[in-house]
Backbone as CSV, one residue per row, in Angstrom:
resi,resn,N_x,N_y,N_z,CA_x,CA_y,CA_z,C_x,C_y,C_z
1,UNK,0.826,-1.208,0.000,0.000,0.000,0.000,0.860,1.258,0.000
2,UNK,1.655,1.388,0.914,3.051,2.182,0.694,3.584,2.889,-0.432
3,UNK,4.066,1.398,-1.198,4.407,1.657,-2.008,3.709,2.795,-3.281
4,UNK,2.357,2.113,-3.112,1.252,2.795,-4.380,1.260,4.024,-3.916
5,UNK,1.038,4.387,-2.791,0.931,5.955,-2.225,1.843,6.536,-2.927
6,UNK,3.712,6.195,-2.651,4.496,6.512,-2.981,4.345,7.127,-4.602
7,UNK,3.906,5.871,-5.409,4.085,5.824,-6.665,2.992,6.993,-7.547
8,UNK,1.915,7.183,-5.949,0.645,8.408,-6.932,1.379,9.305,-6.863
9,UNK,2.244,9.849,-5.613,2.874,11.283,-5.690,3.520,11.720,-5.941
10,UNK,4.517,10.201,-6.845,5.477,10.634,-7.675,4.283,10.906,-9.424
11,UNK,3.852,10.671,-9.713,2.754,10.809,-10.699,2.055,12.373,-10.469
12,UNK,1.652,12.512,-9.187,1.747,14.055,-9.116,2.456,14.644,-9.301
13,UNK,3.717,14.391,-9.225,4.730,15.664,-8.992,5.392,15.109,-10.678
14,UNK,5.400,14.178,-11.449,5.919,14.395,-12.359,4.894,14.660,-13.951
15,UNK,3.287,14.272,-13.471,2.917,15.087,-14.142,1.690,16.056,-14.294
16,UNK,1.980,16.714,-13.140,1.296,17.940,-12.188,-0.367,17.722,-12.400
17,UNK,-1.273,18.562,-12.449,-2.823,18.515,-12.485,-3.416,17.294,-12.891
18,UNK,-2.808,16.907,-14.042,-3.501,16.406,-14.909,-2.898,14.625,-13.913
19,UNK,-1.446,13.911,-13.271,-1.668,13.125,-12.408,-2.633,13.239,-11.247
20,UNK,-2.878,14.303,-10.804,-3.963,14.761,-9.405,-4.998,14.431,-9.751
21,UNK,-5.448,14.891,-11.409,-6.946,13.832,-11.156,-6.932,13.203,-11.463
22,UNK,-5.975,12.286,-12.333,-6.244,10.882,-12.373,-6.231,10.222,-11.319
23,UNK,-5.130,10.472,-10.191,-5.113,9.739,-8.908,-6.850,9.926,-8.442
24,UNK,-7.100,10.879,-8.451,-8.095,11.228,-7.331,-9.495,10.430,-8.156
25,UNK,-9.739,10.320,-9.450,-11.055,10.058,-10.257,-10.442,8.448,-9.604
26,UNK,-9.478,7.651,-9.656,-9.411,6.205,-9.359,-9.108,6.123,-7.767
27,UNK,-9.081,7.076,-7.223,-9.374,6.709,-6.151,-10.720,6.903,-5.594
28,UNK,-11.741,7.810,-6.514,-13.187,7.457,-6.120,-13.634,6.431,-6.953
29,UNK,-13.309,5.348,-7.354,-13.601,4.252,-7.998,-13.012,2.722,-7.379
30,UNK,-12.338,3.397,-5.684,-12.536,1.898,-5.261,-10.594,1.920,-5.436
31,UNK,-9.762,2.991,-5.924,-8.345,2.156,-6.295,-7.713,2.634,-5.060
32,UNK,-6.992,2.093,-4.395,-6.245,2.539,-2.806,-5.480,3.256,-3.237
33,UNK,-5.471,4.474,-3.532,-4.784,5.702,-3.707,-4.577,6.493,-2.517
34,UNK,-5.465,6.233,-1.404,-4.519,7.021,-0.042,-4.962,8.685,0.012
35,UNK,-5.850,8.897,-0.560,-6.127,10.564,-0.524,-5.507,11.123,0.634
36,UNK,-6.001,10.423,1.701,-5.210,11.365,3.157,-3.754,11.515,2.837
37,UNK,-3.350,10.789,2.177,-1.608,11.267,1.958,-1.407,12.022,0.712
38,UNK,-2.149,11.847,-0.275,-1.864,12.241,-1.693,-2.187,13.980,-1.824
39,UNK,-3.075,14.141,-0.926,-3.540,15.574,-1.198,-2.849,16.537,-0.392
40,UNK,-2.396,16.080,0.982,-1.464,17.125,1.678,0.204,17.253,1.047
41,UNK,0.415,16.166,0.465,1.356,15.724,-0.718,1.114,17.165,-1.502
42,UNK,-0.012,16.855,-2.550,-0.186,18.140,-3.492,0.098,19.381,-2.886
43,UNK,-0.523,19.826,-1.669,-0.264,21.109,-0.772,1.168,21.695,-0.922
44,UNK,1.504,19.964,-0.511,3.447,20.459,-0.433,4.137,20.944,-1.388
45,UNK,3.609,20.244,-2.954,4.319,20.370,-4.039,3.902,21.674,-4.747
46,UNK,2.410,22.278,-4.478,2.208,23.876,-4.429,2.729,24.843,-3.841
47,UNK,3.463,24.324,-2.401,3.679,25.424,-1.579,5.513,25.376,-2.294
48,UNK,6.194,24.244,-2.866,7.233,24.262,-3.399,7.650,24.562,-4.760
49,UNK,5.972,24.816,-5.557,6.326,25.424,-6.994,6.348,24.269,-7.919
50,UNK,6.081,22.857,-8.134,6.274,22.116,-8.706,4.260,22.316,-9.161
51,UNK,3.556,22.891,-8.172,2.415,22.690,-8.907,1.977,24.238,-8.758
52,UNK,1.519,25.198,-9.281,1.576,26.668,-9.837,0.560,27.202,-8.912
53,UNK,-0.438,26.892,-8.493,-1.462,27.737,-7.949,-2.690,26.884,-6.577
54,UNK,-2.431,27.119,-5.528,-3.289,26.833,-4.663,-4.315,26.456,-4.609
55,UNK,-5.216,27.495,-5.457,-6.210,27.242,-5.754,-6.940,26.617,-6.891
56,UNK,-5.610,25.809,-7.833,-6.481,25.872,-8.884,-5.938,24.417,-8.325
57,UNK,-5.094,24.151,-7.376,-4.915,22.479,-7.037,-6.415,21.660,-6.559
58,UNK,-6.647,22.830,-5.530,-8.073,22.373,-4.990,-9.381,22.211,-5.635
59,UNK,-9.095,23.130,-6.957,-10.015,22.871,-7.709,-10.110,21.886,-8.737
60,UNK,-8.510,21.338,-8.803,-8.306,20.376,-9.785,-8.498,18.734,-8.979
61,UNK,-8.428,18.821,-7.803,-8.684,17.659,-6.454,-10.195,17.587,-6.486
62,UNK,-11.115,18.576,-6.606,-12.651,18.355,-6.341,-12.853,17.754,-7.854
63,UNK,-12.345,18.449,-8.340,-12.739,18.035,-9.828,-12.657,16.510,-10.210
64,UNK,-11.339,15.959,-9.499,-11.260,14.674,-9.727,-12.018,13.818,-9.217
65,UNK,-12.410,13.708,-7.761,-13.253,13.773,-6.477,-14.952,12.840,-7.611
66,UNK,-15.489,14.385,-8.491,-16.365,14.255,-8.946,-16.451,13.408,-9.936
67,UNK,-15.151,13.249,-10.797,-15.222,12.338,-11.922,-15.165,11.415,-11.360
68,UNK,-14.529,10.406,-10.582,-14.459,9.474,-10.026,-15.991,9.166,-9.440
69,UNK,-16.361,10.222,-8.842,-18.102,9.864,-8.317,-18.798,9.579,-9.526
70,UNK,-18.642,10.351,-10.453,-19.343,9.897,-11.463,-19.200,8.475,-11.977
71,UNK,-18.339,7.997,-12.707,-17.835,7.189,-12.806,-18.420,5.903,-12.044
72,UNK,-18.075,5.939,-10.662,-18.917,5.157,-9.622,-20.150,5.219,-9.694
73,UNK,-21.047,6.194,-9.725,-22.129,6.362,-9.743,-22.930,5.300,-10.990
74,UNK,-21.923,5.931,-12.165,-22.318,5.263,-13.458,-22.887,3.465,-13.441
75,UNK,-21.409,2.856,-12.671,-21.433,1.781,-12.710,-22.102,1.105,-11.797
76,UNK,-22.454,1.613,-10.381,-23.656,0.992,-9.354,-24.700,0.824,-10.442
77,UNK,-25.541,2.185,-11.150,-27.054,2.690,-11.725,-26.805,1.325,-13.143
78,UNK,-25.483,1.495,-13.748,-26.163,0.202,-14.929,-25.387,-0.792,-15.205
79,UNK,-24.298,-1.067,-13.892,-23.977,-2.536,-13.854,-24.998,-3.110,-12.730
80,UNK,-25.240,-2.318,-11.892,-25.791,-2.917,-10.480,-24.862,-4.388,-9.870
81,UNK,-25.827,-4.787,-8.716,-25.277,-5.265,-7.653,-24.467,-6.656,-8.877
82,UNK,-25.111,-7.044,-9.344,-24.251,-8.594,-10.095,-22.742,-8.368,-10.613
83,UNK,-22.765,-6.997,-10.711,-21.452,-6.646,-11.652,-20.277,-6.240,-10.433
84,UNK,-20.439,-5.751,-9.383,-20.325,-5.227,-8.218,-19.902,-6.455,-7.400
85,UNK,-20.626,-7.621,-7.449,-20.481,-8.843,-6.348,-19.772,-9.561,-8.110
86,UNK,-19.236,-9.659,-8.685,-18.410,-10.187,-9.574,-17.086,-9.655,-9.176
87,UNK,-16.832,-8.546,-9.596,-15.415,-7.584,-9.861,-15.078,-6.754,-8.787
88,UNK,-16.320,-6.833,-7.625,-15.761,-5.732,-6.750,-14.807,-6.054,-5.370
89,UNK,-14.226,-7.288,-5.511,-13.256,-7.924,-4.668,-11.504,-7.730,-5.257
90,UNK,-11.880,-7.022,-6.481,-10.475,-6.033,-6.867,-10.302,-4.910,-6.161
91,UNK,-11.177,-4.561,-5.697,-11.179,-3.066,-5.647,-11.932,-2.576,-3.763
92,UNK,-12.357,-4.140,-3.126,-12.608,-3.808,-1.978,-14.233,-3.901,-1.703
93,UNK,-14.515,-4.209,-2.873,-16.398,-3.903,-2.706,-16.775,-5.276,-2.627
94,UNK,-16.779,-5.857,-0.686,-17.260,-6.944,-0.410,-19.224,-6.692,-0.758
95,UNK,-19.270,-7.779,-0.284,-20.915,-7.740,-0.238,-21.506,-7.314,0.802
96,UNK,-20.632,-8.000,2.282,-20.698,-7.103,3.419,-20.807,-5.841,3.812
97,UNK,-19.660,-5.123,2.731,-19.342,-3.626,2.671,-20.390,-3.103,2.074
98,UNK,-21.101,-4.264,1.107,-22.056,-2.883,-0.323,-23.344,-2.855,1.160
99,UNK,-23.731,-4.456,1.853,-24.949,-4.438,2.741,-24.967,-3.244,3.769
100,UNK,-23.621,-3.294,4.611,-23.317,-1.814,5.288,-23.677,-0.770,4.801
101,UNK,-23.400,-0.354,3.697,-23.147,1.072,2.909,-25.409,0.830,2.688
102,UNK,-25.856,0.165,2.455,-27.006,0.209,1.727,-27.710,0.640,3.198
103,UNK,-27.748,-0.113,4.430,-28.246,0.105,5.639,-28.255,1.542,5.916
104,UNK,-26.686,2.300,5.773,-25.670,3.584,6.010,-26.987,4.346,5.427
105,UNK,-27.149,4.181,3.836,-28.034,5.180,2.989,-29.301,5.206,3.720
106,UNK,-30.151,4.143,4.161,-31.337,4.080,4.259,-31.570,4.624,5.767
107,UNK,-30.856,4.981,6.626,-30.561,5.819,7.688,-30.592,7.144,7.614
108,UNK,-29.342,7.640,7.222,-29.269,8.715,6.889,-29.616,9.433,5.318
109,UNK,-29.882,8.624,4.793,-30.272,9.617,3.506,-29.283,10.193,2.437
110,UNK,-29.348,10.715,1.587,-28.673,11.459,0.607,-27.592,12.132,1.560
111,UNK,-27.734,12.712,2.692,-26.381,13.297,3.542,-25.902,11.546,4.004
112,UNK,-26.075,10.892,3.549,-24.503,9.704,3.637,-23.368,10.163,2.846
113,UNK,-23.895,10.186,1.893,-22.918,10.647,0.472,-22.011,11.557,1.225
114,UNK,-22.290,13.146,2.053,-21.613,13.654,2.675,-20.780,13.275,3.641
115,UNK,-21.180,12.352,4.739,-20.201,11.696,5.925,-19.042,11.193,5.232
116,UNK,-19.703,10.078,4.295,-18.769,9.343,3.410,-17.555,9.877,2.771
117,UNK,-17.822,11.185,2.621,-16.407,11.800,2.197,-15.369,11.948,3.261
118,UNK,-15.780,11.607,4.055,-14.425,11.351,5.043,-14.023,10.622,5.721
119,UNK,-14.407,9.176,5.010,-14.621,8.105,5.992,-13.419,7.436,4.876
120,UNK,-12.315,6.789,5.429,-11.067,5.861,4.625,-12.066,4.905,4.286
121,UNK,-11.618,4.439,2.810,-11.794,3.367,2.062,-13.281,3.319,1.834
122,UNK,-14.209,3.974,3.123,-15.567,3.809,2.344,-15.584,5.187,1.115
123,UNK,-14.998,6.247,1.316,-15.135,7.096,0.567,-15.103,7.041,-0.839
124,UNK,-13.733,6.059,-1.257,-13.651,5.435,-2.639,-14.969,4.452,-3.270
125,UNK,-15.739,4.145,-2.334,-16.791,3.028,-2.930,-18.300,3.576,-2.643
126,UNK,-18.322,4.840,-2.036,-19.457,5.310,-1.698,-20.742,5.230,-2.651
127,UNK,-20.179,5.802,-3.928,-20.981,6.233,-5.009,-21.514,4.563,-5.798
128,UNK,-20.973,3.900,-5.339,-21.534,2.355,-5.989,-22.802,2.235,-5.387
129,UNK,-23.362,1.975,-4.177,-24.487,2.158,-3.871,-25.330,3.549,-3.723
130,UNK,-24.916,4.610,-4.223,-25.924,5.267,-4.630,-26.177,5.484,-6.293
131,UNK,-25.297,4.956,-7.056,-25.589,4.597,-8.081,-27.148,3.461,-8.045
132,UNK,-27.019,2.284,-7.437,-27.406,1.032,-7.459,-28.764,1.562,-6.785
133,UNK,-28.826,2.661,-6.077,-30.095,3.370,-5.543,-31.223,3.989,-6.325
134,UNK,-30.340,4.349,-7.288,-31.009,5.373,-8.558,-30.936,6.472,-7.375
135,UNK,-29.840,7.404,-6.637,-30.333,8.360,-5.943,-30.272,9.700,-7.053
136,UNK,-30.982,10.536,-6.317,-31.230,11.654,-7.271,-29.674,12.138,-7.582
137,UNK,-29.699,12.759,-8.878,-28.210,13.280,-8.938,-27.850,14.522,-8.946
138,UNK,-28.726,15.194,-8.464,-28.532,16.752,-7.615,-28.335,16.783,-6.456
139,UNK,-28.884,15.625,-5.935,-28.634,15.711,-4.212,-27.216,15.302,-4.189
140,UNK,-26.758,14.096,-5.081,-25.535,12.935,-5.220,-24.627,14.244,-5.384
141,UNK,-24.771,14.992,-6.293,-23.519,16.175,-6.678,-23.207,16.784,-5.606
142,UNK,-24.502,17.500,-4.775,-24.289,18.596,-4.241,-23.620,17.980,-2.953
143,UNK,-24.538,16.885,-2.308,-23.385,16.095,-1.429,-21.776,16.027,-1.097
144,UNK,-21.863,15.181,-2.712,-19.976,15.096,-3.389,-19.530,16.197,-3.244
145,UNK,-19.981,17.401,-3.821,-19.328,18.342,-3.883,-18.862,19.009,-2.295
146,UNK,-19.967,19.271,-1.682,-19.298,19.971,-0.494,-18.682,19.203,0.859
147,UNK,-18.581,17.747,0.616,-17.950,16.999,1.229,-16.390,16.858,0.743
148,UNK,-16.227,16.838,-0.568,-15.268,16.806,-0.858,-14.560,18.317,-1.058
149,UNK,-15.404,19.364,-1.196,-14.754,20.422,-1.179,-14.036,20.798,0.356
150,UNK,-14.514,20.824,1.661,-14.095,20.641,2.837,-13.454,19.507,2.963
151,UNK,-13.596,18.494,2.537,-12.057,17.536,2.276,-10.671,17.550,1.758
152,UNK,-11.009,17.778,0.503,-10.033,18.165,-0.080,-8.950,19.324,0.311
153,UNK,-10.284,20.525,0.277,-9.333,21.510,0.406,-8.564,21.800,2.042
154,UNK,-9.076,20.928,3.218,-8.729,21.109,4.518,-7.369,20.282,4.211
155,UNK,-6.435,19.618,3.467,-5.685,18.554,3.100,-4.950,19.274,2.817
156,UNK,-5.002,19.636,1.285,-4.287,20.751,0.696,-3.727,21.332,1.069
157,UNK,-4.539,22.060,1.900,-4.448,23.674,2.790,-2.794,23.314,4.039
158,UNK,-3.618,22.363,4.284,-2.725,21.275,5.649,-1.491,21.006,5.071
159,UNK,-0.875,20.389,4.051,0.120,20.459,2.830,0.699,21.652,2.650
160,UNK,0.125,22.172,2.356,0.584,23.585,1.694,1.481,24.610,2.881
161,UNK,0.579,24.587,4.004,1.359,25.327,4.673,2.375,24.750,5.846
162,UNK,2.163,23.328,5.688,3.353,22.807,6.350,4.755,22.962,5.651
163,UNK,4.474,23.454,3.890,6.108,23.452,3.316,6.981,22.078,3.469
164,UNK,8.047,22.874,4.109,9.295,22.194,4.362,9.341,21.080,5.195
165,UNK,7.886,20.811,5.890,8.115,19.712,7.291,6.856,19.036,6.881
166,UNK,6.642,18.511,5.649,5.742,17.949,5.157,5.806,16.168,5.486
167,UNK,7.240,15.990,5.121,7.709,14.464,5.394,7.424,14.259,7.107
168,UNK,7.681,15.215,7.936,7.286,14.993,9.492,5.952,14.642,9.549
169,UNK,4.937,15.531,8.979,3.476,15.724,9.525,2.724,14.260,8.152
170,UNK,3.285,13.934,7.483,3.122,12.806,6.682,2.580,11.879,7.685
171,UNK,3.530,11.363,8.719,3.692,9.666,9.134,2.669,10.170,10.112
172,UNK,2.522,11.328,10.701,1.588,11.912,11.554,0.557,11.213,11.141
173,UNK,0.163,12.130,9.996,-1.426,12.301,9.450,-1.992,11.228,9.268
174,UNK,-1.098,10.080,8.618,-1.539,8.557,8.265,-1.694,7.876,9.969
175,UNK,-1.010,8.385,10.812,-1.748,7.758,12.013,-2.315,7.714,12.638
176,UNK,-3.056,9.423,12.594,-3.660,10.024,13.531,-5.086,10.246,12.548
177,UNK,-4.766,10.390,11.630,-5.919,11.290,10.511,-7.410,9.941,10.374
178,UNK,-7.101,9.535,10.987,-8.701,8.792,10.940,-9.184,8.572,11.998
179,UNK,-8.700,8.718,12.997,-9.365,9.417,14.306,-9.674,10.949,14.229
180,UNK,-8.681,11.638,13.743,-9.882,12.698,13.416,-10.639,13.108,12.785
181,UNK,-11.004,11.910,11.561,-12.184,11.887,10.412,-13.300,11.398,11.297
182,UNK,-12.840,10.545,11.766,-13.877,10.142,12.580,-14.342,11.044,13.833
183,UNK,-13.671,11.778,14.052,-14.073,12.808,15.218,-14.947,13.727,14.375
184,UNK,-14.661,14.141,13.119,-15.227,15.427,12.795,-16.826,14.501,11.859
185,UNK,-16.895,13.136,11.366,-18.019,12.857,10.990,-19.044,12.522,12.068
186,UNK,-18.143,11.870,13.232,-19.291,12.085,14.306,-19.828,13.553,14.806
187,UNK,-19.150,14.288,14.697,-19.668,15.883,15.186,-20.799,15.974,13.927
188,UNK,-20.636,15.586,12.683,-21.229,16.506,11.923,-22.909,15.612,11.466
189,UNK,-22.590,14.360,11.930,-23.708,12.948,12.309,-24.409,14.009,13.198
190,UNK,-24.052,14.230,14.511,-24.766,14.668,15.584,-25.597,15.630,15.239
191,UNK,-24.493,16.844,14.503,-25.829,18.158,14.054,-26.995,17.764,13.251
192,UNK,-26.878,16.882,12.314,-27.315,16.893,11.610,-28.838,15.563,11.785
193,UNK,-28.627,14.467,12.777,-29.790,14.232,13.677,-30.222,15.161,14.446
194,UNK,-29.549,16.350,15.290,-30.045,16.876,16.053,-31.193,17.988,15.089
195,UNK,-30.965,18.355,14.019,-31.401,19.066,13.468,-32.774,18.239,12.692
196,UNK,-32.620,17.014,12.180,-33.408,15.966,11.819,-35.130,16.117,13.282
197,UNK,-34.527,15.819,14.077,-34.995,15.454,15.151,-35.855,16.637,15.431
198,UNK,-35.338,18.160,15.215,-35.842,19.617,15.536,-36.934,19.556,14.491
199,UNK,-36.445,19.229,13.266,-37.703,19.573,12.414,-38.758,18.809,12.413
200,UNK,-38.935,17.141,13.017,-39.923,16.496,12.705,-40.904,17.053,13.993
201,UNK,-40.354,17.452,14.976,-41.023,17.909,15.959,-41.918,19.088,16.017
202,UNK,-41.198,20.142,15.046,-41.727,21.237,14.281,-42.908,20.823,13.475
203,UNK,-43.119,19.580,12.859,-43.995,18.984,12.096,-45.425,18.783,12.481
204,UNK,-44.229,18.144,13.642,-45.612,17.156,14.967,-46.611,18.387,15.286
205,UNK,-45.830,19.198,16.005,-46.447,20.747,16.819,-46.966,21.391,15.298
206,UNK,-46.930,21.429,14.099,-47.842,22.425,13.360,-48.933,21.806,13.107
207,UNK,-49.076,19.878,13.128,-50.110,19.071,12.839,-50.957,19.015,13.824
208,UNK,-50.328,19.532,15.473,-51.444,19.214,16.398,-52.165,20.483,16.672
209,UNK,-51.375,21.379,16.201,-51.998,22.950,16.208,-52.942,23.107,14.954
210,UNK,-53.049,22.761,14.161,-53.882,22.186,12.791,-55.411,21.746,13.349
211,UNK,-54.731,20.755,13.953,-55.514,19.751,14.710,-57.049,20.070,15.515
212,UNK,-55.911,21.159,16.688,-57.262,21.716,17.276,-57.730,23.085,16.958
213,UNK,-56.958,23.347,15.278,-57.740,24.947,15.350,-58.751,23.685,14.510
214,UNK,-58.717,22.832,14.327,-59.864,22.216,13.267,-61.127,22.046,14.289
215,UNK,-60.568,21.642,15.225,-61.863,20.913,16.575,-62.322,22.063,17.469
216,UNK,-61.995,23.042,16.579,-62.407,24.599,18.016,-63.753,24.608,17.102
217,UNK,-64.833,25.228,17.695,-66.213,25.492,17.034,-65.850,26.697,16.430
């Protein structure tokens, strides 16, 4: 696994944007590309001039992000599950994993797609079962998009301004960085039942106020 990490960021750095999204479109398709390392990687190689502009890295990282969702998306909606439980033991997509991920959706909803962007290894396979969902693909985008835009670019950013002590905060990030994915998807789980929870109640209270302006004479 190492090694491949190694081998995407030499592919970044030798052939700038255009390796960044290829890494990044096959790593939303299931290929262990390592984003947590590859993108604070890119940061570094922006903040050192090998890649030209900050912002157009982050925009070239979401961009990939999306093709890769697409892509995934494509192949859940018109290979579905047979094609998936054939080929998807290349790439990590047990049956276990697709049953998890299907439970995951039917819980939380179209904001899975969002958690999922920061969750290791489910992130690459996310879009297979919402392909296989038929989920809407405005919700699927807008999801992708601002999950991966606060992904991506918190990476980057993290890269970029570490510079010179990038190789230090490297072995860091790979050890620590999924405890704090997981810290920040449970925070953002919580608001987002808590907010779930506010509105159905809001529902309840306008139906029972409904209720008895109906039963007043």
């Amino acid at each position: 696994m190492a090694n491949i990490e190694h081998a995407v960021v030499g592919l970044v750095d030798q052939y700038g944007y255009f390796g960044l999204f290829v890494a990044l479109v096959l790593g939303n398709i299931g290929a262990p590309i390592g984003s947590e390392l590859v993108l604070p990687a890119s940061g570094g190689l922006t903040a050192t001039g090998h890649l030209s502009n900050l912002w157009i890295t982050i925009a070239v990282a979401v961009a990939g992000e999306l093709g890769g969702g697409t892509l995934g998306y494509a192949i859940g909606r018109f290979g579905g599950e047979p094609l998936l439980e054939r080929y998807g033991k290349y790439i990590h997509v047990t049956h276990d994993r697709l049953g998890a991920l299907h439970k995951f959706f039917e819980r939380y909803g179209t904001f899975a797609i969002f958690i999922c962007r920061f969750l290791p290894v489910i992130r690459g396979i996310c879009a297979f079962p919402a392909g296989i969902a038929e989920m809407n693909l405005v919700q699927f985008y807008l999801w992708t998009l601002l999950g991966s835009g606060v992904f991506c670019s918190g990476l980057i950013l993290l890269g970029y301004y570490a510079g010179g002590h990038l190789d230090v905060i490297l072995p860091q990030l790979q050890r620590g960085g999924y405890i704090a994915l997981a810290v920040a998807v449970v925070a953002v789980a919580v608001v987002f039942v808590v907010y779930r929870m506010r509105a159905k109640r809001g529902a309840t209270l306008d139906q029972q106020t409904q209720g008895d302006t109906a039963a007043s004479p």
